[in-house]
Structure formats: structure tokens, C-alpha cells
C-alpha positions in Angstrom: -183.0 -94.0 -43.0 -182.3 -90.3 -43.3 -181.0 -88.3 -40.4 -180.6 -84.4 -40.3 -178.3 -82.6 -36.7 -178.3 -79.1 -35.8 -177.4 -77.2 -32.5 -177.8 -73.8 -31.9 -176.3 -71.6 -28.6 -179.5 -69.4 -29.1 -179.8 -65.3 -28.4 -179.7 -65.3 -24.8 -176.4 -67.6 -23.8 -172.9 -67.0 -24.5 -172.2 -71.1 -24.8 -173.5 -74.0 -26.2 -173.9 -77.0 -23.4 -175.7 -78.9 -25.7 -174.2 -81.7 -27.7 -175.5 -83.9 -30.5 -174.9 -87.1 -31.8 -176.1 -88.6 -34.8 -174.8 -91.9 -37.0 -176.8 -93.9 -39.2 -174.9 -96.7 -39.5 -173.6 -99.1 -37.3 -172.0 -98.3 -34.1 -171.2 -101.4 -32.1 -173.8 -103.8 -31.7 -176.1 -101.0 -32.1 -177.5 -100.5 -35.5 -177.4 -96.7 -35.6 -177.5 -94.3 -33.1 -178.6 -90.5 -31.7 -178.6 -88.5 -28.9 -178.9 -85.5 -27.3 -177.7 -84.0 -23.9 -178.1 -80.8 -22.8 -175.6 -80.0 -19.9 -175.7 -77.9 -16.7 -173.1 -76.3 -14.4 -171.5 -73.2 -14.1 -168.5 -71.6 -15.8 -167.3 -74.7 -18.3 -168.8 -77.3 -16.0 -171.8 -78.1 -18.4 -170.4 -78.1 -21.7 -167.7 -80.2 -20.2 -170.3 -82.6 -19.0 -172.7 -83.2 -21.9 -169.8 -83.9 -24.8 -168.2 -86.3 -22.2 -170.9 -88.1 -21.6 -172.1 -88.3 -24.9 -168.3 -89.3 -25.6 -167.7 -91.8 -22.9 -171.4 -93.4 -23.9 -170.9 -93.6 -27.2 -167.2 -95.2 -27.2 -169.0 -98.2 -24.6 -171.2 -98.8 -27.2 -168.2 -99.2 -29.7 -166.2 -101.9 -27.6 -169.2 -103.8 -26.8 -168.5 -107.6 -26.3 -170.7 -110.2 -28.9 -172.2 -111.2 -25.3 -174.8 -109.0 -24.8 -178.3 -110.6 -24.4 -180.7 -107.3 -23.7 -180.2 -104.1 -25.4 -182.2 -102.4 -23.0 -180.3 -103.5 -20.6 -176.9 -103.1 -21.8 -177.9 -99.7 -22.6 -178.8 -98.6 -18.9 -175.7 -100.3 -18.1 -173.9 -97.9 -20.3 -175.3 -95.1 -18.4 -174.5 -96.0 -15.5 -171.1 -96.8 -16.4 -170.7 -93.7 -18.3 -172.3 -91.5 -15.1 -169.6 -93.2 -12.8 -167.2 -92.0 -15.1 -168.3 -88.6 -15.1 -168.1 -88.6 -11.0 -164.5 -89.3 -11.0 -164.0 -86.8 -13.5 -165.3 -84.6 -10.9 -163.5 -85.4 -8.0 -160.3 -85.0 -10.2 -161.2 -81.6 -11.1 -163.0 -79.2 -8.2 -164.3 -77.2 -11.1 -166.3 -79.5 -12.6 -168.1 -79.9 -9.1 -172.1 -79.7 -9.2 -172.0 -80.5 -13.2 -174.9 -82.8 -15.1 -176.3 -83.8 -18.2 -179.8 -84.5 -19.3 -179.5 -87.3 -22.2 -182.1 -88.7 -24.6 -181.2 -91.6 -27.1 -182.3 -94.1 -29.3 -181.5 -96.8 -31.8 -183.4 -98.0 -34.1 -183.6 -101.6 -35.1 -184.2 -103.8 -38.6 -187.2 -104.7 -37.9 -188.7 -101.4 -37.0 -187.9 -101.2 -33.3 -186.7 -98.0 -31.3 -185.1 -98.2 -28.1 -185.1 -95.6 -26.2 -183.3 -93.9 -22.9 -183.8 -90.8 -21.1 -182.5 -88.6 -18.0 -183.9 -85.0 -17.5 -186.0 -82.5 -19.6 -184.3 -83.3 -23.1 -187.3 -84.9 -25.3 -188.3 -87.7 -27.5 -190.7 -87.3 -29.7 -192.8 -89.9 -32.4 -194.3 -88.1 -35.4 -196.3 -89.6 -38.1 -200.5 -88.3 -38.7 -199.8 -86.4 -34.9 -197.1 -85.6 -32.4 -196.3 -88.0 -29.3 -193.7 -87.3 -26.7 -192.2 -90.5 -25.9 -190.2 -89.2 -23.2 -191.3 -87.9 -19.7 -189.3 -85.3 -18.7 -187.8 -85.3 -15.0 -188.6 -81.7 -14.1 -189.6 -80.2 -11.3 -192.9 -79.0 -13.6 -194.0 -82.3 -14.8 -194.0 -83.1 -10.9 -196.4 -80.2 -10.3 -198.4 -81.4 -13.8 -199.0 -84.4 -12.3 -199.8 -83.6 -8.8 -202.4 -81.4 -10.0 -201.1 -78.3 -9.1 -200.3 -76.8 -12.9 -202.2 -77.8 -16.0 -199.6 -79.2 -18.9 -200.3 -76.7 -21.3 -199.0 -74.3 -18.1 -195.9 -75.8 -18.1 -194.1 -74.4 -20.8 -194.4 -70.8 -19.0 -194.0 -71.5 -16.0 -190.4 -69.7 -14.3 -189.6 -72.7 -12.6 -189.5 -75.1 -16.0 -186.3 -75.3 -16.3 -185.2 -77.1 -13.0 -184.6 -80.8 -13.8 -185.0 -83.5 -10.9 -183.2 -86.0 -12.6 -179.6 -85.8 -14.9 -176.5 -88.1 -15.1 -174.8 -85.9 -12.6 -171.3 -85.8 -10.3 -173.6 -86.4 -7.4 -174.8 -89.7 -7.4 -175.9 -92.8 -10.1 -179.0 -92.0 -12.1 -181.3 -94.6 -13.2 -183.1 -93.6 -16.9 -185.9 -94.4 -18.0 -186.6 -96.9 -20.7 -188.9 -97.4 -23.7 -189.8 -100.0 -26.9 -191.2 -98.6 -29.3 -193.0 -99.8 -32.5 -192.3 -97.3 -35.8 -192.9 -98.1 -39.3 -191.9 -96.6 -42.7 -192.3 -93.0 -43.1 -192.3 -91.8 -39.0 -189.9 -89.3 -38.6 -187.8 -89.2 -35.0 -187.2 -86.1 -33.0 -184.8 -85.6 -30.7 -184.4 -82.4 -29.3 -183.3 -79.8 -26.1 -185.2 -78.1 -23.9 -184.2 -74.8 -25.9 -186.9 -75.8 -28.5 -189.9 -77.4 -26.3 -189.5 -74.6 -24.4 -189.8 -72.0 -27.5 -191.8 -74.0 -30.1 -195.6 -75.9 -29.0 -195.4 -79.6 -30.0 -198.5 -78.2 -32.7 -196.2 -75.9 -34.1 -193.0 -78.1 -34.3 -195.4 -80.8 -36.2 -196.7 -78.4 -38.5 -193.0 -77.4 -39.3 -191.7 -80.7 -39.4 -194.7 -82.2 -41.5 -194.4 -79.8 -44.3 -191.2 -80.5 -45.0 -191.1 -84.1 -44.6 -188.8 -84.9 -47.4 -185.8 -82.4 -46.2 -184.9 -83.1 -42.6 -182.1 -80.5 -42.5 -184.8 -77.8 -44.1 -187.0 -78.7 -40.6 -184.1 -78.7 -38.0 -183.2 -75.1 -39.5 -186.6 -74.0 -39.3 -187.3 -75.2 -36.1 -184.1 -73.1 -34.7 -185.0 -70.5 -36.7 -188.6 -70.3 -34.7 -187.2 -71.3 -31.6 -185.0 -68.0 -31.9 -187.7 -65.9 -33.2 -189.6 -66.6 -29.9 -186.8 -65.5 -27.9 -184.1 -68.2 -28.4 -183.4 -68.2 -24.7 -181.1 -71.4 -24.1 -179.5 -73.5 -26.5 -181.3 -75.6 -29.1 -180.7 -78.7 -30.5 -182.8 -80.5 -33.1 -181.9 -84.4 -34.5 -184.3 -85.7 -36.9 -184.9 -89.3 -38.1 -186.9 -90.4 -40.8 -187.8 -93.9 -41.3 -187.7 -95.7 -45.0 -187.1 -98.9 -46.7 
């Protein structure tokens, strides 16, 4: 398995609320591991909010008792333990009030597996002959997508995409959603912000990421690159997996 992590604060912002995660190798009980969150709050609020969740989530996984009988499950219970922890955070520290997270992950397993979480707009995608989105995002868009009122290919334009109806937040205890997945040798994982779906078609991002197949790092700095070059206006974040022997 090869794995390639970049982060970018883009042209228009003056921080980077985005954080990444990416290990290949064991972490816990968990074969590998990767995320992405991309925060939300004012001042400090969101860059404070998506490295400590990513933080807190990732240390559960680390002290994981040899108990655990569901992945899926212990991973939603990871969440919720880690957005609990990120509420009392808050009411420790009045300017953290009103901060969130969106947060995609996945772990892969041996026997060609992916499990995968998700909370907000932050995406998920499968890529081997075409482009799937795994994930739904939790935006106020989708909703309008599939009440009829916006056609998808609208989405990405329209002024209200970036508000997110669902995010491990101070606010209250978010339930994600969860996905199996079958993937087999040569798929290639992306996990990425908003900051680049927004920017970059899913056409475009698997044109990029197909002609460089063999150098992962090579298509998460083109994939910024374009994401900037079409006006780079939130931070971007790009983890790619590829899938061998």
C-alpha cells in the first residue's frame, strides 16, 4: 500500500483548518489509517477543532482493548467519544464556542476491505476505470440535489455550497455515516476537503489522478496546483491511497 498527504491553506484564506492524517501501518487494532477534517469556527475555533479531533480519534484507536467485536462499530463509537470530548473542550474555553469539524476516514483491511466514516462535506472517493464518491456529503446543497430543487452538476456553484448540516460539533453528538466497501489491487483512495471538490470536477480530478497513477505525491500536488489555479478559495487537502500486493 502506497499513501501520498498534502494540505494546502489555498489563495483566498489566511489559515489552514484543515488537517490530515495518514499512516500505513498499524495503528491499534486498525490496520492503517486516514483522514481528513476540515474545521469551522471563527478566529482559532476551527483549526483548533479539526487537529483535536483528528488527535483525540486517532489516540482512541491506539488504546483500543483486544475486545472489540465490530469495527464499524467501534469506530462510530470513537466519534462519539471523540465529539463529547470536543464539547467539553468548549465549555472550558468560551472561545472555542460554535466550533466543528467535518471528518472522513477509512481503514483498509487484509483482505481488501475499506471501512469508512463520514460527517459533513469532506469526500471519499473510489477510483479505478471511473470515479465514485463513496461519501454523501451533509450539506445544505446535497439537500436541495435531492429534493429536486438544484441539479447535482449545479451544486458545485452554487453560493450556498459551503454550509454543512452535519459536523462533529460543540453543540450536540453527531451520528456518521457508515460504509463497507469492496477494493481490489490497483484502486487508488481519495480522501480530500471541500477546497478541492469545490475547485476541481470529479472528471478532471480522475483524469489527474489516472495519469499519474504510479506517483501519488505527483497527483496530490497537481490536484492543489489546479484547485489554486481555479481560484484556490478555501483550504485543500488531498490523501491518496493506492492499493497493491
Amino acid at each position: 500500500m502506497q499513501a501520498a498527504a498534502r494540505t494546502d491553506v489555498g489563495i483566498m484564506r489566511q489559515m489552514n483548518q484543515d488537517y490530515c492524517y495518514a499512516n500505513t501501518e498499524s495503528e491499534g487494532l486498525l490496520p492503517n489509517l486516514f483522514i481528513v477534517a476540515d474545521g469551522m469556527g471563527g478566529h482559532n475555533a476551527g483549526d483548533f477543532a479539526s487537529r483535536f479531533c483528528v488527535e483525540k480519534f486517532v489516540e482512541l484507536v491506539r488504546s483500543a482493548g483486544k475486545g472489540v467485536i465490530s469495527k464499524l462499530s467501534f469506530l462510530e463509537n470513537a466519534i462519539r467519544e471523540t465529539n463529547e470530548q470536543l464539547i467539553i473542550k468548549a465549555t472550558d474555553n468560551p472561545e472555542l464556542e460554535g466550533m466543528g469539524t467535518t471528518f472522513v476516514a477509512a481503514t483498509i483491511s487484509e483482505n481488501n476491505e475499506m471501512d469508512v466514516l463520514n460527517i459533513g462535506d469532506s469526500r471519499l472517493y473510489l477510483i479505478d476505470s471511473t470515479i465514485r464518491q463513496i461519501t454523501e456529503d451533509h450539506s445544505l446543497v446535497m439537500e436541495m440535489v435531492k429534493n429536486g430543487e438544484i441539479k447535482k452538476e449545479e451544486a458545485r456553484f452554487h453560493p450556498k455550497k459551503n454550509v454543512v448540516t452535519r459536523a462533529i460539533s460543540a453543540i450536540g453528538i453527531v451520528i456518521p455515516d457508515m460504509f463497507r466497501v469492496p477494493v481490489k489491487k490497483g484502486d487508488i483512495i481519495l480522501l480530500c476537503s471541500d477546497g478541492l471538490s469545490n475547485m476541481v470536477a470529479d472528471n478532471e480530478i480522475y483524469d489527474i489522478i489516472n495519469e499519474n497513477r504510479d506517483d501519488l505525491a505527483l497527483s496530490a500536488d497537481i490536484l492543489i496546483d489546479h484547485a489554486n489555479k481555479n481560484g484556490g478559495k478555501d483550504n485543500i487537502t488531498v490523501v491518496l491511497i493506492k492499493i497493491e500486493d
